[in-house]
C-alpha positions in Angstrom: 77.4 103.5 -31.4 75.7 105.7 -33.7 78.4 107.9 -34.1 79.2 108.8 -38.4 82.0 107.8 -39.5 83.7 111.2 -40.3 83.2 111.6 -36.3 85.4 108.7 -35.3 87.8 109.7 -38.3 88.0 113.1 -36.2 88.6 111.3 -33.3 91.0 109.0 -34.0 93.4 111.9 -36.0 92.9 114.4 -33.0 94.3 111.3 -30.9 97.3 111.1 -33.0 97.5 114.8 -33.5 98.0 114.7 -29.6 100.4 112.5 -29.5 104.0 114.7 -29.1 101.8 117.1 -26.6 100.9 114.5 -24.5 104.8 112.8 -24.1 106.0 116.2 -24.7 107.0 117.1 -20.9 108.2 113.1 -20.6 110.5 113.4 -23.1 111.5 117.1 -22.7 112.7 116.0 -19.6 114.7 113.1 -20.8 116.1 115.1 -23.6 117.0 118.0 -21.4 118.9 115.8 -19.2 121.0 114.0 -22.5 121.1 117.5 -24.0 122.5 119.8 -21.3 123.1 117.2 -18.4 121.2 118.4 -16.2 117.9 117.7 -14.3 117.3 121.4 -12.9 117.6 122.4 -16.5 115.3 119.8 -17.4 113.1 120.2 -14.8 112.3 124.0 -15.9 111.6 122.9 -19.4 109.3 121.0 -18.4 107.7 123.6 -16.3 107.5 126.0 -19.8 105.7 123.6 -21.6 103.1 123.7 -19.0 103.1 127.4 -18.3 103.1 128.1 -22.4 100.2 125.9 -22.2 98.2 126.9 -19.3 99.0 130.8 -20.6 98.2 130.7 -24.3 95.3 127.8 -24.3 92.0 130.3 -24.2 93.8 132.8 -26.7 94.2 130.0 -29.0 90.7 128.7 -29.0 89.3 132.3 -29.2 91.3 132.6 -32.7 89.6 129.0 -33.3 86.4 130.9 -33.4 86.8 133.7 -34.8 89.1 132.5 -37.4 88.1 129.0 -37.8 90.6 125.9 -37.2 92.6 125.4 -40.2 94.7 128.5 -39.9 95.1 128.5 -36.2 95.6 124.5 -36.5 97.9 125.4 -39.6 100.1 128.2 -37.7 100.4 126.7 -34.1 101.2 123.0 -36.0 104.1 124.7 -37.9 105.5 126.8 -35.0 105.0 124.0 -32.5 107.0 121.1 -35.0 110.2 124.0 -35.3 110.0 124.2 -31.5 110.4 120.4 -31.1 113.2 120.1 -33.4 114.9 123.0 -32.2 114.6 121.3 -28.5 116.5 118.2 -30.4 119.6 119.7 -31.2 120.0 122.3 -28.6 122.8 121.7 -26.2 122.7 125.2 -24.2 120.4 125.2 -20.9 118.9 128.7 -21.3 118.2 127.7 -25.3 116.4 124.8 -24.3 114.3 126.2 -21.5 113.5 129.1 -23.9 112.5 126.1 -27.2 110.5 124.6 -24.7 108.3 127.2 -23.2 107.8 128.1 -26.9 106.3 124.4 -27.7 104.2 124.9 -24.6 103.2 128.5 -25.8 102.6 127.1 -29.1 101.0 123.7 -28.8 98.0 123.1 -31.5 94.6 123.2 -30.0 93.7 119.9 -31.2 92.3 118.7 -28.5 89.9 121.5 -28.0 89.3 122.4 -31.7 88.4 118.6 -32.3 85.7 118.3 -29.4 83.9 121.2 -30.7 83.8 119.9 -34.4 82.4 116.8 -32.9 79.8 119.2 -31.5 79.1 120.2 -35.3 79.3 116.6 -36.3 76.9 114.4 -34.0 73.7 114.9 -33.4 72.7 115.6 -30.1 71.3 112.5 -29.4 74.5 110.7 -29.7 76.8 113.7 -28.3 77.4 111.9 -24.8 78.7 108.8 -27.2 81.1 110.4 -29.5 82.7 112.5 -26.3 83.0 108.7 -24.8 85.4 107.4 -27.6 87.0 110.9 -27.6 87.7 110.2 -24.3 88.6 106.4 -25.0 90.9 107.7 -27.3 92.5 110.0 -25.1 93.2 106.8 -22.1 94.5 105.0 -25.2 97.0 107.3 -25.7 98.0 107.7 -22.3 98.3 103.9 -22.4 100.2 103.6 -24.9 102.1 106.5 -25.4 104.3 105.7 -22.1 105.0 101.9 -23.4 105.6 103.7 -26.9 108.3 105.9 -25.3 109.9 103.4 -23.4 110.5 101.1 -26.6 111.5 104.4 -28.5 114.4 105.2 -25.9 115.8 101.8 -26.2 115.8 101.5 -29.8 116.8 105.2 -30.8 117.3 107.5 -27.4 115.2 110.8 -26.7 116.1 112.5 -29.8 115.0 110.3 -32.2 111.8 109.7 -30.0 111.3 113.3 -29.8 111.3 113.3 -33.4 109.8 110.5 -34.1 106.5 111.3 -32.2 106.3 115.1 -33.7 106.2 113.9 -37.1 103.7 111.7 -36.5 101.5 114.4 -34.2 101.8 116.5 -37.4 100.9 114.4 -39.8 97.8 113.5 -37.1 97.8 117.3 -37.2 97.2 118.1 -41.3 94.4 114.6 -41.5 92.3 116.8 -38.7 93.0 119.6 -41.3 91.8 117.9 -44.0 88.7 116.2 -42.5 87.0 119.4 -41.0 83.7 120.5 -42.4 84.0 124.0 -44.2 84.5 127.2 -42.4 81.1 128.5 -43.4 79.4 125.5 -41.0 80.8 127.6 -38.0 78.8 130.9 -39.0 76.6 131.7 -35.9 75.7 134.9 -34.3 78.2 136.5 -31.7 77.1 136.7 -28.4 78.8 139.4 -26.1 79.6 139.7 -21.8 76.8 138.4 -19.6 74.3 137.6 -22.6 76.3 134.9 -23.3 74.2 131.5 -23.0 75.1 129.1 -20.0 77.8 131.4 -18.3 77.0 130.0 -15.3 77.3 126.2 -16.2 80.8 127.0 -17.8 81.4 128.7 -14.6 80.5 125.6 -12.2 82.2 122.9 -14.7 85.9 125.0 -14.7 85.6 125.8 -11.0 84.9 121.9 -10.4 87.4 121.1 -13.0 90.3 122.9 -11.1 89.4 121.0 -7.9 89.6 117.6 -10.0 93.0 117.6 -11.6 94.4 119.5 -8.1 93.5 115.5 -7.4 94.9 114.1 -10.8 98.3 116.1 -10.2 98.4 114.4 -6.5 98.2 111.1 -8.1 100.8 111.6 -10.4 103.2 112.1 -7.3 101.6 109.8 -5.0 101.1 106.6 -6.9 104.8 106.5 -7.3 106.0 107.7 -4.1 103.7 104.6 -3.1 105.4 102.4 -4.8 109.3 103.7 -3.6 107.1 103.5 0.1 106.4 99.8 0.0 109.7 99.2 -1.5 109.0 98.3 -5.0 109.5 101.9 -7.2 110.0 100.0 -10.6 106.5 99.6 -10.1 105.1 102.6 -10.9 105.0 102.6 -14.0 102.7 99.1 -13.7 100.4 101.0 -11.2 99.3 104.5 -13.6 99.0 101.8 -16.3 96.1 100.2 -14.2 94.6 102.9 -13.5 94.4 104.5 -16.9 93.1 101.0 -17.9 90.6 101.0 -15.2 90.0 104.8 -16.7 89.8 103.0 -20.1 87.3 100.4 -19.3 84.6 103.2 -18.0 85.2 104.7 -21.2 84.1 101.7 -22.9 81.6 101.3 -21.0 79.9 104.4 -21.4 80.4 104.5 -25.0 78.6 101.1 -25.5 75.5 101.9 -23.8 75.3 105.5 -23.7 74.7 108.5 -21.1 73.1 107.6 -17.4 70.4 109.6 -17.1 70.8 113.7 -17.8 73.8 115.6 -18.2 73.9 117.1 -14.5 72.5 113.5 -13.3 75.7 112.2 -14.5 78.1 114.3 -14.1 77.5 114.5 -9.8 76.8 111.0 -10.0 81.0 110.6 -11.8 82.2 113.0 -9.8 80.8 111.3 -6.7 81.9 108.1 -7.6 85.4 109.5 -8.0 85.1 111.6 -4.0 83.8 108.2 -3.1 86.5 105.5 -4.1 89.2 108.2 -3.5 88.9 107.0 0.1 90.1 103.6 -0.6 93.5 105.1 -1.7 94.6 105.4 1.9 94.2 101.4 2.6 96.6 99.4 0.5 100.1 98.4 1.7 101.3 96.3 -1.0 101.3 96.9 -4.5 98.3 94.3 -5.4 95.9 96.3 -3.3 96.7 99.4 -4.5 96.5 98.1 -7.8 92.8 97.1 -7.3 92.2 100.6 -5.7 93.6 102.4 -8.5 91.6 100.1 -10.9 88.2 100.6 -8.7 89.3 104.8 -9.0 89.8 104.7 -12.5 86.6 103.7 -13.6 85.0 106.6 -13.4 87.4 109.5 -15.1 86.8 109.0 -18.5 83.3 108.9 -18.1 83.6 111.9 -16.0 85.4 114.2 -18.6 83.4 112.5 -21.4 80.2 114.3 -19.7 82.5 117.5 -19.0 82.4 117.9 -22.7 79.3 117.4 -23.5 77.8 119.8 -20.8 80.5 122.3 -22.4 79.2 121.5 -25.8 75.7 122.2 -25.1 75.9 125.5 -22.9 78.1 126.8 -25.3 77.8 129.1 -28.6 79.3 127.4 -31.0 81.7 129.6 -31.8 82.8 130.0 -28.2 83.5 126.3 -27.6 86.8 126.1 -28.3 88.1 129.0 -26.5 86.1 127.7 -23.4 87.7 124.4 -24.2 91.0 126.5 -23.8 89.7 128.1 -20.3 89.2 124.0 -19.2 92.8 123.0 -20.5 94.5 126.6 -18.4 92.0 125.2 -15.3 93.6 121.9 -15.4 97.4 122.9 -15.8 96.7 125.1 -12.5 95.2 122.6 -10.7 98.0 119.9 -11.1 100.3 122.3 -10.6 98.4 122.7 -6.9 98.2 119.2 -6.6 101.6 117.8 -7.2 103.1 121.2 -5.0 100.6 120.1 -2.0 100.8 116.8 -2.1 104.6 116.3 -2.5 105.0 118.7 0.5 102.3 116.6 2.7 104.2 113.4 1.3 107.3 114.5 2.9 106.0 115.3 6.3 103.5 113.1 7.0 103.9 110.1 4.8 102.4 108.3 2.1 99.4 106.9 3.3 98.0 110.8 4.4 99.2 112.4 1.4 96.1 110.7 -0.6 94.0 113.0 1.6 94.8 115.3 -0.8 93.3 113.6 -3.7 90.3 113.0 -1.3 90.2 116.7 0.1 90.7 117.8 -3.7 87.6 115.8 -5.1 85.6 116.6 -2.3 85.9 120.1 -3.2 85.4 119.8 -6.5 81.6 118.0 -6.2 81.0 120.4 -3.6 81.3 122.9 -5.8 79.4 121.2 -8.4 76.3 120.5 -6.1 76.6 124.5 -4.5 75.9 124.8 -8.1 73.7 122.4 -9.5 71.3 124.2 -10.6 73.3 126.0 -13.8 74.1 122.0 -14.8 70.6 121.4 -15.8 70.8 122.5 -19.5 67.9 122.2 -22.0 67.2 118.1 -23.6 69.6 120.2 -26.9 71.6 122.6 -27.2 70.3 125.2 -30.1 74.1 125.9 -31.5 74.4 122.2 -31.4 70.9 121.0 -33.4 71.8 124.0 -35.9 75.2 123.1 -36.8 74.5 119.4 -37.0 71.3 119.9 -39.1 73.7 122.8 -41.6 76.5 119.6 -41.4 74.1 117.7 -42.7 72.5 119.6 -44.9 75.5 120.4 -46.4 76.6 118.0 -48.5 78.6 116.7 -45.3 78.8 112.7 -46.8 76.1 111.8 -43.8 72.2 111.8 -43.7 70.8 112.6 -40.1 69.7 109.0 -39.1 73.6 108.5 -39.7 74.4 111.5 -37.5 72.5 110.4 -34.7 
């Protein structure tokens, strides 16, 4: 795939790293429930870790650049581990809303801190790639992280799942530590206010970003209020798990033989494709046809967010990619909160089938923003921050030659 090997490395700990933020809310609510035996109280420690998130996510990856990522991935690591096991053995329902809207205010930027090292990593010939098996690795672990959970709660219960998974995101956390290239491979001239290059691109992409996960946070209410519709709610779970392996299998793809065409090209031609087969969301009445549907709408969302990145990466100064990664990660946590308000409410009045206009409706805004502003996608054949920090990686004694980097 022509991606080096300390690349996939990156990826694969930033995956694991990942881990206890991605199950966190799942299991905060289970937990919550055991803990203080109530849902409510559950229910609003989830909400914190979301709101923590969405609130402290750009700050974070501003320290990232002006401090570099092992202290901020360091501190935030530390605090966000005490958080978690504090959440395991609190009992009182104001304690535990408070521990948990503390892990959300302090969860590591991994994920944003290990796309832009990838930025300093690949060349830019094979950027589209390596954000392809990031974003493999990310369906992977929405995969298997449920089916993880489930045979964690039946061996141990929430607690010890809980504290299973955030040792293992920490230990993730410190080989992400240990693999990225030194601090002096980040020096690049600051650029201030409207100077900044591609302000307008990172504009267009967080504005289009909002309107896609207002769709994502529908579907996380709709597919299983499908399934209780047609009268078969234990499979839910069997639904998201085709669609994230529909998800997966575009991710693949993508990463096997490469980029479509330009950035721009391909990232209205993924977003259209995910408008386009949002439609067939509203025709299945059983659970095999909406299977196929959800496989059919998968296909194209890793490859979408795969392309997100790299347009990020290459309009970006390097060292104001990961607090723009932050801005993306604070428009996504708004826009599911949109979705899953809207689309539970339209649910309830007007039924299943309808409520998937929202997804549609949500898309549809979303690559009408994009193509209002098309012209601040098209981005130069490289990035400059991106061809200097890979040729300084490289140069640097980084363990990988240039034909290897690209």
């Amino acid at each position: 795939m022509n991606v080096p090997r300390r690349a996939m490395l990156l990826i694969l700990l930033m995956t694991v790293a990942q881990l206890p933020v991605a199950l966190r809310q799942l299991l905060v609510v289970l937990l919550g429930h055991q803990n203080t035996g109530s849902f409510a109280t559950a229910g609003l420690a989830s909400a914190g870790c979301g709101i923590g998130l969405a609130v402290t996510a750009p700050l974070v990856g501003r320290l990232l650049g002006r401090l570099g990522a092992r202290p901020v991935l360091l501190a935030t690591g530390l605090a966000h581990l005490l958080a978690l096991l504090g959440l395991a053995v609190t009992t009182e329902p104001v304690a535990f809303v408070a521990l948990a809207t503390v892990a959300g205010l302090s969860t590591p930027p991994a994920v944003g801190s290990g796309r832009a090292q990838l930025a300093r990593l690949v060349a830019p010939t094979a950027l589209a790639r390596a954000y392809a098996v990031n974003a493999v690795g990310q369906e992977v672990l929405y995969v298997g992280g449920p089916l993880a959970v489930t045979l964690s709660l039946l061996i141990s219960g929430p607690t010890a799942a809980l504290l299973a998974f955030a040792v293992i995101g920490s230990a993730g956390l410190l080989g992400m530590v240990a693999v990225l290239p030194p601090r002096e491979t980040d020096r690049q001239p600051r650029v201030k206010g409207s100077a900044l290059p591609g302000r307008a691109t990172r504009r267009t992409v967080v504005g289009a970003h909002i309107g896609y996960m207002m769709g994502i946070g529908a579907m996380w209410v709709l597919v299983p209020a499908f399934a209780t519709t047609v009268g078969h709610p234990d499979q839910a779970g069997l639904l998201v798990t085709i669609w994230s392996v529909g998800s997966l299998a575009g991710g693949v793809l993508l990463a096997s033989r490469g980029r479509p065409g330009s950035p721009a090209a391909a990232y209205l031609t993924m977003l259209g494709t995910l408008a386009a087969t949002s439609v067939a969301l509203l025709l299945p009445r059983s659970v095999p046809q909406m299977a196929v549907a959800l496989a059919v709408f998968g296909l194209a969302l890793a490859p979408f967010l795969a392309v997100t990145d790299e347009i990020l990466a290459r309009s970006t100064p390097a060292d104001r990619l990961p607090e723009t990664y932050g801005w993306l990660q604070t428009a996504g946590q708004l826009g599911i909160a949109a979705g899953s308000a809207t689309s539970g409410v339209v649910n309830d009045h007007l039924g299943n089938t309808w409520a998937f206009l929202v997804v549609v409706g949500a898309l549809a805004l979303a690559l009408v923003i994009a193509l209002s502003r098309r012209r601040t996608l098209r981005l130069p054949s490289a990035a400059p921050q991106v061809e200097t920090v890979g040729a300084a990686v490289a140069a640097g004694g980084s363990g990988f030659g240039r034909d290897d980097a690209g």
